[in-house]
C-alpha positions in Angstrom: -38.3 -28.5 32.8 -36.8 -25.8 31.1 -33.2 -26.8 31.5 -34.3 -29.9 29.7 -35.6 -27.8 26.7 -32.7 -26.1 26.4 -30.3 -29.1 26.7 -32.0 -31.4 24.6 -31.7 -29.5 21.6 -28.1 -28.9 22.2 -27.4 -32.8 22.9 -29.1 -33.5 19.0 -27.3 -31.3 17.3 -24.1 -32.1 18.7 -24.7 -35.5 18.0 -25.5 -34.6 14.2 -22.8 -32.4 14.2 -20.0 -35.4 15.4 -21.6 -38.0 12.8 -20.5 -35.6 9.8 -16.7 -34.5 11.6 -15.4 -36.2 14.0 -12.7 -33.9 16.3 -9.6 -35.3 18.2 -6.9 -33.5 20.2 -4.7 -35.6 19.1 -4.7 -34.5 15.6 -3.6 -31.1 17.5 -0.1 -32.7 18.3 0.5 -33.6 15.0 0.4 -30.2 13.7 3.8 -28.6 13.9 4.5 -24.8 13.7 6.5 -23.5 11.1 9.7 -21.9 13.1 9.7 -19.3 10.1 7.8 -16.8 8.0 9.0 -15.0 4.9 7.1 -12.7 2.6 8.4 -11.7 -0.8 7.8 -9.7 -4.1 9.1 -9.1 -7.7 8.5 -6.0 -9.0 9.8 -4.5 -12.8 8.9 -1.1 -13.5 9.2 1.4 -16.6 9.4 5.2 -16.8 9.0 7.2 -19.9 10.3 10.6 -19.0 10.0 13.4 -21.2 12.7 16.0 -20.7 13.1 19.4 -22.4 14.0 18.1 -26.1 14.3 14.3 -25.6 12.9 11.1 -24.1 14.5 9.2 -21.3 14.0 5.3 -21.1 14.0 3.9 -17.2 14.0 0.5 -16.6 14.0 -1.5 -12.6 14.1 -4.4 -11.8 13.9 -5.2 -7.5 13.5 -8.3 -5.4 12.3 -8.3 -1.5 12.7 -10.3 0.3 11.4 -10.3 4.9 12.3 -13.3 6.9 11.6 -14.6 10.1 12.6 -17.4 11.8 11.8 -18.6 15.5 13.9 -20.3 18.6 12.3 -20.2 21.9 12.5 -17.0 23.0 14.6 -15.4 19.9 13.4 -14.3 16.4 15.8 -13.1 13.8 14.7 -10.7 11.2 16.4 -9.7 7.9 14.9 -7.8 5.2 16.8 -8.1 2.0 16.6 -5.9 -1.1 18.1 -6.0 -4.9 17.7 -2.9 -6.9 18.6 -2.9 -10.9 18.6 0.0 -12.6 19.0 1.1 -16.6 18.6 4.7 -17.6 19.4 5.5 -21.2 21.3 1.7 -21.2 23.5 3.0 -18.4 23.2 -0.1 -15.4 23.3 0.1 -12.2 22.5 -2.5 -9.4 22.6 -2.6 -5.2 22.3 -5.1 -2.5 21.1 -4.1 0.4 20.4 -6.3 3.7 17.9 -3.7 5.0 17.5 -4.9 8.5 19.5 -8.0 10.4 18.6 -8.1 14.3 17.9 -10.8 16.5 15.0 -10.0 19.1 14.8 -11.8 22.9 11.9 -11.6 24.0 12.5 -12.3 27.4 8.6 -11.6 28.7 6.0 -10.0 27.8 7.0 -6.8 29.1 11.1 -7.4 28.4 12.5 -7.3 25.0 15.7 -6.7 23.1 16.8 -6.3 19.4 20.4 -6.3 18.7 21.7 -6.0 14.8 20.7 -3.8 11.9 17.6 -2.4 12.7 15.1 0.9 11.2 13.3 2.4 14.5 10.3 3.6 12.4 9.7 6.9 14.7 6.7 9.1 13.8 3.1 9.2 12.7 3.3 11.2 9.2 3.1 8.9 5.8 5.0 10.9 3.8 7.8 12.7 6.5 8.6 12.1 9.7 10.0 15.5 11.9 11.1 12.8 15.2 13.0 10.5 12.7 16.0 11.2 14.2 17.6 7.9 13.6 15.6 6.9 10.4 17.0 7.1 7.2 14.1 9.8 5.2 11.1 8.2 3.6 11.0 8.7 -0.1 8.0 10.8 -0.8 6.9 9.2 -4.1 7.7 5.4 -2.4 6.8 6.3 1.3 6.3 2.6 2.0 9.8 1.6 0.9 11.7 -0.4 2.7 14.5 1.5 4.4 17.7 0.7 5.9 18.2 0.6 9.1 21.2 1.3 11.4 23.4 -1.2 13.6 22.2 -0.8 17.0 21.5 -2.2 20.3 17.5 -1.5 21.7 15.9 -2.5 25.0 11.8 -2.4 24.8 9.8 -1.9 28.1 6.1 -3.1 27.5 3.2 -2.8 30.3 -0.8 -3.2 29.6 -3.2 -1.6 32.0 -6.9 -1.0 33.0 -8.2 2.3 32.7 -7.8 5.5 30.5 -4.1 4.8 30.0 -4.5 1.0 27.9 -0.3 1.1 27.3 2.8 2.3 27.8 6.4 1.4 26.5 10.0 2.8 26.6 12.3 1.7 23.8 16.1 2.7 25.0 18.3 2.6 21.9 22.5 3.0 21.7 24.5 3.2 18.6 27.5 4.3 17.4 28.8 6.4 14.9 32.2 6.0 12.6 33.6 6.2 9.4 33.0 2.0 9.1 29.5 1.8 11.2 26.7 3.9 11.0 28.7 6.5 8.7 25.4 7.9 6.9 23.5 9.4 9.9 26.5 11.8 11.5 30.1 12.1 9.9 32.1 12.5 13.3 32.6 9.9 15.8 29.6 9.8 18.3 28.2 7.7 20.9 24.0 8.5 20.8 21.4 7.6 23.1 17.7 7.3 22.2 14.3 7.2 24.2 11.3 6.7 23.3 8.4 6.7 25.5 4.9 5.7 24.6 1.2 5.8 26.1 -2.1 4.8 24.7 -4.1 7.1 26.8 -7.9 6.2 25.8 -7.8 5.9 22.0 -4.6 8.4 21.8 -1.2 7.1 20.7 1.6 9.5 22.2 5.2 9.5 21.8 7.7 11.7 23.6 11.3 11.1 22.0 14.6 12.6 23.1 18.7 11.6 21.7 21.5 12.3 23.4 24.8 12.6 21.1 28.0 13.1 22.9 29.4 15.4 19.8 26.5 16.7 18.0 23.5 18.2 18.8 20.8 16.9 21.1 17.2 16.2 19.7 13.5 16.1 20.5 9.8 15.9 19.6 6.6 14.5 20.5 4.3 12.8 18.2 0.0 12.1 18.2 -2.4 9.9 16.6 -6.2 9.4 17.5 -9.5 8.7 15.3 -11.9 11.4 16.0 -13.9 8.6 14.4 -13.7 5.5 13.2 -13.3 6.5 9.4 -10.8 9.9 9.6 -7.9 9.8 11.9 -5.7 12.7 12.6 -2.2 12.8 13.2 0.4 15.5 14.3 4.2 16.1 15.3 7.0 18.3 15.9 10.6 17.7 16.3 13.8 20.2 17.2 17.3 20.6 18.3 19.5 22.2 20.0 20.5 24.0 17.0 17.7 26.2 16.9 16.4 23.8 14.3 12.2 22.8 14.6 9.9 21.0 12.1 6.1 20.1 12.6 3.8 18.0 10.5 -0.3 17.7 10.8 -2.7 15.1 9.1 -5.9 13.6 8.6 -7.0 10.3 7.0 -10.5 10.0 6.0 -12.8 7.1 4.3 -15.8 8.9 2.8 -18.6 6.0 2.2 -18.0 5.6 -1.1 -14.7 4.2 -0.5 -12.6 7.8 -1.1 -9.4 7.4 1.2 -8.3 11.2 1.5 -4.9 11.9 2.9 -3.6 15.1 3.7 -0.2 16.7 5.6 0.8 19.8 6.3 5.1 20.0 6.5 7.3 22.8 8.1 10.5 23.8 8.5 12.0 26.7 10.1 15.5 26.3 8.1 15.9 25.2 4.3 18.2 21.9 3.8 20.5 20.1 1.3 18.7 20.2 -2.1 19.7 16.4 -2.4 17.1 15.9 1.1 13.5 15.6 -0.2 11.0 18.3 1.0 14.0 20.6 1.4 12.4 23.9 1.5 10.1 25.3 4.2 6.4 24.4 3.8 4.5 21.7 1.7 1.4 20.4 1.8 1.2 16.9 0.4 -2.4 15.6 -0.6 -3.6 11.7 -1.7 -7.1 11.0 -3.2 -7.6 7.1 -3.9 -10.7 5.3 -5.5 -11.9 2.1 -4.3 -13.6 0.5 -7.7 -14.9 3.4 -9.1 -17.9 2.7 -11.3 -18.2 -0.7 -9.5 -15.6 -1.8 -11.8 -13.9 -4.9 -9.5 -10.0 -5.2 -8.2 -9.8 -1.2 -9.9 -8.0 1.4 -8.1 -7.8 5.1 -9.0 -5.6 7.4 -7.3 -4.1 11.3 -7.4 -1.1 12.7 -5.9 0.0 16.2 -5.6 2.8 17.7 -3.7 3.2 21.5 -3.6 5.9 23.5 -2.4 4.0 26.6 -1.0 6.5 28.5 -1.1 7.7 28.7 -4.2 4.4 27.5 -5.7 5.8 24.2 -8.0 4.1 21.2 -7.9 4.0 17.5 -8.6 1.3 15.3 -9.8 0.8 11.8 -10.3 -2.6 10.3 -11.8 -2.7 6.5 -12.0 -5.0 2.9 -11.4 -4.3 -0.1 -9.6 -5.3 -3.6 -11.4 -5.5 -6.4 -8.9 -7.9 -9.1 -10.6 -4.6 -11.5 -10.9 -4.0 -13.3 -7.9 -0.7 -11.6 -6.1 -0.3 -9.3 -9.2 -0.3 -5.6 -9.2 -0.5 -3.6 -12.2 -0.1 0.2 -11.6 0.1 2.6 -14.2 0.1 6.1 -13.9 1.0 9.6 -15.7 3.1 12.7 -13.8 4.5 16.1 -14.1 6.0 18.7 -12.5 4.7 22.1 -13.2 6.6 25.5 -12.0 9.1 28.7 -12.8 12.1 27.6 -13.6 13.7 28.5 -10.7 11.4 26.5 -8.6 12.0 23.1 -7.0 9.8 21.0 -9.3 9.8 23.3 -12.4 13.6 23.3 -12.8 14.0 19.5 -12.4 14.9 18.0 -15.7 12.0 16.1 -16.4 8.7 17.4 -17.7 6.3 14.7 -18.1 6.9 11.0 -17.5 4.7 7.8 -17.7 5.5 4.9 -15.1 4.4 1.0 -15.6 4.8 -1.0 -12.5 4.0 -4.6 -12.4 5.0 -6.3 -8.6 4.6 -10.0 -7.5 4.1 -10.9 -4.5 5.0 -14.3 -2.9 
């Protein structure tokens, strides 16, 4: 008796349900799947930079461009980018085909990428110490896209049950010359990379090491876990065999009235090229954004500061994000950079600067 009052019920509103949409599989087989994917944006931005005794006028222009497309068991990837560039009226412009790789995926726990290719190694948003074969992020566009290197990279890929979830090993080999992969070593070099990963409970670990036949030899280990759901930590360290070490540590954290805070701690034991950003030894880099403050809708306010502690200069950006239009962003946002003049922020050129950015993305 019961099993007819629970059927019943069931049988009439399926019924009622098929008289307003009727479902057939063969509507399935008529839908094809698109053997591609792209994702695109157009993005014009201004500066108006205030130097000593005089105004500088920036003006860039860039196009993206990320596309897929699908054969079986390959997928080619490119990631295109097209930079214009007028300070002062002087022009500039680049072309840059980021990343170009083909990917078989021969399983689910066999893959390989072959081409033009950025790893992506590390944990930090704003600096990566186990980057060894990444070109470095640029601190005030850490999301950039970057280019990659030409390379050859086998991917191991196994799921389990239990405290460790997953584990992978990526096994990369490139080559270095004066005509392929000139920008990450200047001699001629065979290097070997490994990367093994585990998920161990609701930890990701990485343990890197590369092998180069003429330079030095490099390592590091890298964490992430959310202690809970709303703030995550992050941590890693990276060496060589040239007495050289860096470490980074972070924390993400939503507060519940929509406050992302991001914070990282950066080290260095030995000072680099003043052309490399975060050159000297310690900074600690901090992110404060609003989610619609004052319930004002599709408003975003954010701060940025990054402070080299050891000669105490600083830079600050205070800006909004306008999102009402659909697939346009408005950003606009006012910096400095305060220090002696001696200092790595005080002594740069540029005092003040203001910076439109409107991108569109397709």
């Amino acid at each position: 008796m019961l099993r007819k009052v629970v059927v019943y019920p069931f049988v009439f509103v399926s019924s009622v349900v098929a008289s307003d949409y009727e479902f057939s599989f063969d509507e399935l087989e008529e839908i094809e799947t698109k053997s591609y994917e792209y994702s695109s944006y157009i993005k014009t931005e201004h500066k108006h930079q205030i130097l000593n005794k005089t105004f500088q006028e920036t003006y860039l222009g860039e196009f993206y461009l990320n596309y897929k497309y699908f054969q079986d068991k390959y997928t080619f990837y490119g990631d295109f980018l097209a930079n214009y560039e007028n300070i002062d009226k002087s022009e500039d412009s680049n072309y840059n085909l980021n990343q170009a790789y083909i990917n078989y995926k021969y399983n689910d726990n066999h893959q390989l990428n072959i081409g033009k290719k950025t790893p992506k190694w590390g944990k930090g948003y704003f600096v990566n110490p186990i980057a060894f074969i990444d070109k470095r992020k640029d601190p005030n566009n850490p999301e950039a896209s970057r280019q990659g290197y030409t390379l050859l990279n086998y991917k191991y890929n196994k799921v389990y049950k239990g405290d460790i979830k997953n584990s992978s090993i990526d096994i990369i080999y490139l080559r270095t010359t004066k005509e392929l992969n000139d920008e990450l070593y200047d001699e001629n070099s065979n290097i070997l990379a490994l990367k093994s990963y585990i998920l161990y409970k609701d930890i990701d670990i990485d343990l890197v090491y590369v092998y180069s036949d003429e330079v030095q030899n490099s390592y590091g280990v890298d964490f992430s876990t959310n202690i809970e759901t709303n703030f995550e930590i992050h941590g890693e360290y990276g060496a060589n065999d040239d007495h050289y070490h860096s470490y980074l540590f972070g924390l993400k954290y939503l507060t519940s009235s929509e406050l992302t805070i991001l914070s990282e701690y950066y080290y260095q034991n030995k000072q680099q090229t003043k052309k490399t950003p975060f050159y000297d030894n310690r900074y600690f880099i901090n992110n404060f954004t609003k989610k619609e403050p004052c319930e004002i809708l599709y408003f975003n306010i954010y701060y940025k500061n990054i402070l080299n502690i050891d000669d105490n200069s600083h830079q600050n950006n205070l800006g909004f994000v306008y999102s009402k239009i659909k697939n346009l962003e408005i950003d606009l946002s006012y910096g400095d950079y305060i220090g002696n003049s001696s200092s790595e922020y005080g002594q740069k050129l540029v005092d003040k600067f203001t910076y439109l950015k409107l991108k569109y993305s397709f």
